[in-house]
Structure formats: structure tokens, C-alpha cells
N, CA, C and O atoms as CSV, one atom per row, in Angstrom:
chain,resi,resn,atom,element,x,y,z
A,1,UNK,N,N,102.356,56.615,131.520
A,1,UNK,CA,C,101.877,57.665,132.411
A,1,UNK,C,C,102.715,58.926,132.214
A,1,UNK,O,O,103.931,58.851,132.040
A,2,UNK,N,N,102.011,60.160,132.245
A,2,UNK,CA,C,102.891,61.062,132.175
A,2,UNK,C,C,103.610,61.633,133.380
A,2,UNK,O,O,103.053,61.495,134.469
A,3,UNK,N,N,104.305,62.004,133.346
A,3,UNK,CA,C,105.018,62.459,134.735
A,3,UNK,C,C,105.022,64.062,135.094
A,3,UNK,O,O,105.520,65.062,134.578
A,4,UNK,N,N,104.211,63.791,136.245
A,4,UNK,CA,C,103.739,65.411,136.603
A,4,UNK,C,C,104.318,65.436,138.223
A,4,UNK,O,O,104.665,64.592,139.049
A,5,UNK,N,N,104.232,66.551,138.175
A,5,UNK,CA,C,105.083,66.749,139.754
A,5,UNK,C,C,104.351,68.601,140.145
A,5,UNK,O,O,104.312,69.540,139.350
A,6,UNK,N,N,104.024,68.592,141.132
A,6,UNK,CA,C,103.483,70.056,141.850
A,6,UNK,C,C,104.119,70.924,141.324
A,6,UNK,O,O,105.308,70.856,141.010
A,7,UNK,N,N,103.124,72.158,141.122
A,7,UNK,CA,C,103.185,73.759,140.526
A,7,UNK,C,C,103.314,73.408,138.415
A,7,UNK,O,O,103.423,74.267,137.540
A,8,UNK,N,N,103.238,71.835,138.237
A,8,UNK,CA,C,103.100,71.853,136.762
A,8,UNK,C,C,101.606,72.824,136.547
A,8,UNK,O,O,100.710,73.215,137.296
A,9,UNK,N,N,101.809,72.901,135.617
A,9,UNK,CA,C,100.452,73.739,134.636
A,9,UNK,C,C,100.332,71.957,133.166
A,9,UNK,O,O,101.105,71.608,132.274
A,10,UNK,N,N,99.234,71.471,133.574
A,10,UNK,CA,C,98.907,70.570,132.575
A,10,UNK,C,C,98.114,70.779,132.250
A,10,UNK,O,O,97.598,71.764,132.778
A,11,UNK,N,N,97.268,70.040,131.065
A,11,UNK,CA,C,96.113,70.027,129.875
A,11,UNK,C,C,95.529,69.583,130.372
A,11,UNK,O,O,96.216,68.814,131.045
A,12,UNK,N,N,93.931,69.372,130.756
A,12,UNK,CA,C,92.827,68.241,131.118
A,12,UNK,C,C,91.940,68.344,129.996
A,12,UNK,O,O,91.516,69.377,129.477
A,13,UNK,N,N,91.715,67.179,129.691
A,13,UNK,CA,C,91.018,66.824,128.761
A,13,UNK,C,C,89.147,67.117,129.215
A,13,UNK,O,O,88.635,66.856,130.304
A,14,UNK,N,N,88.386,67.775,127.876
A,14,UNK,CA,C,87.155,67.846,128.159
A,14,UNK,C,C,86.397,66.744,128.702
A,14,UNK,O,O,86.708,65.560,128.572
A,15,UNK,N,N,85.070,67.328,129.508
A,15,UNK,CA,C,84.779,66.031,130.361
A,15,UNK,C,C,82.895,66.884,130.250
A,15,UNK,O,O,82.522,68.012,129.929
A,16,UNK,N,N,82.245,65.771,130.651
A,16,UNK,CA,C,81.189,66.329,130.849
A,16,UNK,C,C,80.699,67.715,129.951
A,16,UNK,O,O,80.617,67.585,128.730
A,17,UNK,N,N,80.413,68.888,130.505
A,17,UNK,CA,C,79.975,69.862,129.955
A,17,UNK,C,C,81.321,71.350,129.996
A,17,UNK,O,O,81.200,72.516,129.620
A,18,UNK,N,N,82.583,70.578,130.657
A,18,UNK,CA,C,83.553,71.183,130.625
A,18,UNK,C,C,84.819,70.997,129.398
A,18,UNK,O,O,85.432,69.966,129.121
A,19,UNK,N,N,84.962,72.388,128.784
A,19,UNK,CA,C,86.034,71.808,127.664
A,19,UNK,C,C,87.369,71.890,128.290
A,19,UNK,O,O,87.676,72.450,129.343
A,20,UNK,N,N,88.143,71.205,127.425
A,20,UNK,CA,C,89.308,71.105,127.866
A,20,UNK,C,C,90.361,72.469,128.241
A,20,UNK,O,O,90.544,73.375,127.428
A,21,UNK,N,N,91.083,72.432,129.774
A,21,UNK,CA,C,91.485,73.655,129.958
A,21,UNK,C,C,92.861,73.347,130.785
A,21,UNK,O,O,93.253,72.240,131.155
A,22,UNK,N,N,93.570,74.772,131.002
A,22,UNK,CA,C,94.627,74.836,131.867
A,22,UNK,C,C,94.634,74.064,133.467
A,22,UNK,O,O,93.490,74.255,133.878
A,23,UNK,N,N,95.253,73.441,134.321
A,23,UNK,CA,C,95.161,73.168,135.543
A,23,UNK,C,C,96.688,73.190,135.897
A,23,UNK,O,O,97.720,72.876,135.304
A,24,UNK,N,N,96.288,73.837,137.461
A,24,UNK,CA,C,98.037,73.851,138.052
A,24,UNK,C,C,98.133,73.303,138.808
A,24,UNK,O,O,97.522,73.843,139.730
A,25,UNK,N,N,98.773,72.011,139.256
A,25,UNK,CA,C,99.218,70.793,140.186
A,25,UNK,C,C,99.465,71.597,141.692
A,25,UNK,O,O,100.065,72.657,141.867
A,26,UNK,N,N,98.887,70.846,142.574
A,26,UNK,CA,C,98.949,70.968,143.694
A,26,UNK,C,C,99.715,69.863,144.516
A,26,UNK,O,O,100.656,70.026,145.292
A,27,UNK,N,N,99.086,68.715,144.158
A,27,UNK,CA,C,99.792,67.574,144.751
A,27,UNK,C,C,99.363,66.126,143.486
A,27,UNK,O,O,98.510,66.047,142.601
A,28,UNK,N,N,100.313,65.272,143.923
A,28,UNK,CA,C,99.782,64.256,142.770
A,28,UNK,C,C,100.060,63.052,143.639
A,28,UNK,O,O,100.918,62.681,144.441
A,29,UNK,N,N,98.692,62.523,142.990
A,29,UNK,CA,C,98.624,61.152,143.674
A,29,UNK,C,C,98.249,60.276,143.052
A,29,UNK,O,O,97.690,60.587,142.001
A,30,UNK,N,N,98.426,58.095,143.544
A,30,UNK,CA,C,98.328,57.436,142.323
A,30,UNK,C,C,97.167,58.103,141.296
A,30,UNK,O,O,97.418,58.924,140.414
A,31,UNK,N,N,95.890,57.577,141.606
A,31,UNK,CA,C,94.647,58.602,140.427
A,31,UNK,C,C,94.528,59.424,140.266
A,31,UNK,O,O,94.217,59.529,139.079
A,32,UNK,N,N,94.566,60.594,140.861
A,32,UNK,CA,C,94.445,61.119,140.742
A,32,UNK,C,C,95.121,62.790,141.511
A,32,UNK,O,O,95.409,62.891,142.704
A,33,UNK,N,N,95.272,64.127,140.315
A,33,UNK,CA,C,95.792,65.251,140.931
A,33,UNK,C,C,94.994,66.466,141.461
A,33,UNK,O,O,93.942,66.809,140.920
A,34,UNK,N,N,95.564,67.172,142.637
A,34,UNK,CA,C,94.617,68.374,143.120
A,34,UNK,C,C,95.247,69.380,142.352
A,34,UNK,O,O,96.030,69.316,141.404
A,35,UNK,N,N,94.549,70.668,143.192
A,35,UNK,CA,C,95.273,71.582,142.471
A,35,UNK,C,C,93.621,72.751,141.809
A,35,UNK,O,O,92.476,72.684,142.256
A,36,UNK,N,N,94.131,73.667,140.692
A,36,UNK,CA,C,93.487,74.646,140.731
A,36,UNK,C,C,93.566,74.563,139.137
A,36,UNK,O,O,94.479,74.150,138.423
A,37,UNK,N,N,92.047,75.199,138.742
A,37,UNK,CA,C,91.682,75.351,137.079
A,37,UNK,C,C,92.271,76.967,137.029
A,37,UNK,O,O,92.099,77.908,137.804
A,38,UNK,N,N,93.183,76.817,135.525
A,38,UNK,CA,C,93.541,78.694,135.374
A,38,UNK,C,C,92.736,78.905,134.033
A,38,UNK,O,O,93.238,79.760,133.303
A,39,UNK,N,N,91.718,78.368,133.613
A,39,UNK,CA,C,91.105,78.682,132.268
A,39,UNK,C,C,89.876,77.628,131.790
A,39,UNK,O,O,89.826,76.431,132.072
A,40,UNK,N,N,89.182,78.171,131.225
A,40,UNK,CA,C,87.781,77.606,131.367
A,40,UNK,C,C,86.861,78.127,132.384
A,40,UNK,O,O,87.259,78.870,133.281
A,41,UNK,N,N,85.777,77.797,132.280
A,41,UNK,CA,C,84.278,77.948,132.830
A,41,UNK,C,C,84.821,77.464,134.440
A,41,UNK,O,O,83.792,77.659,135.087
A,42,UNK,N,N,85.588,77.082,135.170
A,42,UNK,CA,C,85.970,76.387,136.154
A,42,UNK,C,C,87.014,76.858,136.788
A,42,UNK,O,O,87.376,76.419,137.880
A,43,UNK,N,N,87.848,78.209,135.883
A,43,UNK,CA,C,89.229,78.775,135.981
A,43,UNK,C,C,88.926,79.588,137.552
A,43,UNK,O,O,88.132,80.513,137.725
A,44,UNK,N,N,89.849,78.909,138.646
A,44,UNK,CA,C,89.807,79.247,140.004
A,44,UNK,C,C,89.509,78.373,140.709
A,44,UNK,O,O,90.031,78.271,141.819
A,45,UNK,N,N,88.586,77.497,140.261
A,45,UNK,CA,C,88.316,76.681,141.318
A,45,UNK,C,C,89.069,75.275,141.565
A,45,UNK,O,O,89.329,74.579,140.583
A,46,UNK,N,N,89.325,74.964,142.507
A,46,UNK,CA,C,89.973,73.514,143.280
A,46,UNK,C,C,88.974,72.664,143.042
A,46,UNK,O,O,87.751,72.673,143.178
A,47,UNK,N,N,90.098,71.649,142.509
A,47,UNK,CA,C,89.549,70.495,141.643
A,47,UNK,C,C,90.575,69.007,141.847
A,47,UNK,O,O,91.772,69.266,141.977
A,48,UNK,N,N,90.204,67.524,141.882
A,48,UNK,CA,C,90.806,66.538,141.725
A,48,UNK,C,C,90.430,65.918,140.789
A,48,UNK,O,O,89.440,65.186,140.818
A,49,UNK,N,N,91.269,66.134,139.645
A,49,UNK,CA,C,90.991,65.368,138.318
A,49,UNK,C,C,91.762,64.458,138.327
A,49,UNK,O,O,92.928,64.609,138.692
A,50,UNK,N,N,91.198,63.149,137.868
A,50,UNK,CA,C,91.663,61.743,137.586
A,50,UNK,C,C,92.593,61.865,136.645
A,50,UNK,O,O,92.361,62.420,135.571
A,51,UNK,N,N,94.054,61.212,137.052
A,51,UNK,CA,C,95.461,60.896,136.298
A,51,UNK,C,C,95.039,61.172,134.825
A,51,UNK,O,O,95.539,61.993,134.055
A,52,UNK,N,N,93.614,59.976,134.512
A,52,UNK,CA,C,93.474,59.649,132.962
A,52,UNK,C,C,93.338,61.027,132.489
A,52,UNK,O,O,94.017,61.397,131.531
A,53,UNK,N,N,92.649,61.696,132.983
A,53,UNK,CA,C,92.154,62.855,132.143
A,53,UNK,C,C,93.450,64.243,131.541
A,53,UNK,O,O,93.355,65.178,130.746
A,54,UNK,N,N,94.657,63.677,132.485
A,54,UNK,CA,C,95.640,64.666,131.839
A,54,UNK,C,C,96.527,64.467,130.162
A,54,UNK,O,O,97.290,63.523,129.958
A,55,UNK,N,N,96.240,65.488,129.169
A,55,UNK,CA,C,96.574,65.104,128.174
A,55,UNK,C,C,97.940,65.552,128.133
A,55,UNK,O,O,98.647,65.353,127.146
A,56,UNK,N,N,98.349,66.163,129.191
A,56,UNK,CA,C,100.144,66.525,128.452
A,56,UNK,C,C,100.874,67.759,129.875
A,56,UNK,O,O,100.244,68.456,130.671
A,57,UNK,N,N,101.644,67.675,129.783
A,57,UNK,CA,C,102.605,69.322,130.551
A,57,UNK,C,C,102.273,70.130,129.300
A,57,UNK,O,O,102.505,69.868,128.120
A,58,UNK,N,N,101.546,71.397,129.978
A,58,UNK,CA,C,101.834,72.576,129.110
A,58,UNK,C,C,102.902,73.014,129.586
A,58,UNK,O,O,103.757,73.279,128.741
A,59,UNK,N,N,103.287,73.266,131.110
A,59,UNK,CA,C,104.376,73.961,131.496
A,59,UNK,C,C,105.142,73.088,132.662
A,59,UNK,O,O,104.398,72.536,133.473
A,60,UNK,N,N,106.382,72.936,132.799
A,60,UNK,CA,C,106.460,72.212,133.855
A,60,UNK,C,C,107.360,73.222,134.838
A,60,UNK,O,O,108.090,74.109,134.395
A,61,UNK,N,N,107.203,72.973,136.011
A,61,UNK,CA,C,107.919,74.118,137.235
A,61,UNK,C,C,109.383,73.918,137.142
A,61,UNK,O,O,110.125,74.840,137.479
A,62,UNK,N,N,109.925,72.653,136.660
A,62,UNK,CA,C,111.348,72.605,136.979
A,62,UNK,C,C,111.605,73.276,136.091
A,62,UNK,O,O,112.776,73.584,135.869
């Protein structure tokens, strides 16, 4: 599992008709994290994407 913790900026992997984009952690929980899209077709909006779908820290807050 990767280890993410609030205000990270991680990768989500493409899904559906969405490609893969920026997201910034809000809170994290077992499955899944909240939080906000900064890029893509979705960039702004509040979102809970499932644990699986994170491919990496682009940025981490600490």
C-alpha cells in the first residue's frame, strides 16, 4: 500500500472515461481517499477515489 497522508497531491489512475490525473488528499481512509481533482476533465471537483486507484505521491506535504 502506498502511504498517503492529507494535503498529498497523488496520481489516480484512468478510470472509466476519465484519464489519469492530479488529486489532493483531503482525508484518507481504509478504501478509500477524499479530497479534490487539480487536473483533468474533473480538475475542482470533490471526489472519493478508491485506495486501488492511486498510482504513486506526485507530491507529498511533509
Amino acid at each position: 500500500m502506498i502511504d498517503v497522508h492529507p494535503n498529498d497531491i497523488v496520481i489516480i489512475a484512468a478510470f472509466d472515461d476519465v484519464p489519469e490525473h492530479l488529486f489532493r488528499v483531503e482525508e484518507v481512509y481504509d478504501d478509500c481517499i477524499t479530497g479534490q481533482a487539480l487536473t483533468g476533465p474533473l480538475a475542482g471537483e470533490y471526489g472519493e477515489p478508491p485506495i486501488e486507484l492511486i498510482l504513486g505521491v506526485h507530491h507529498s506535504a511533509d
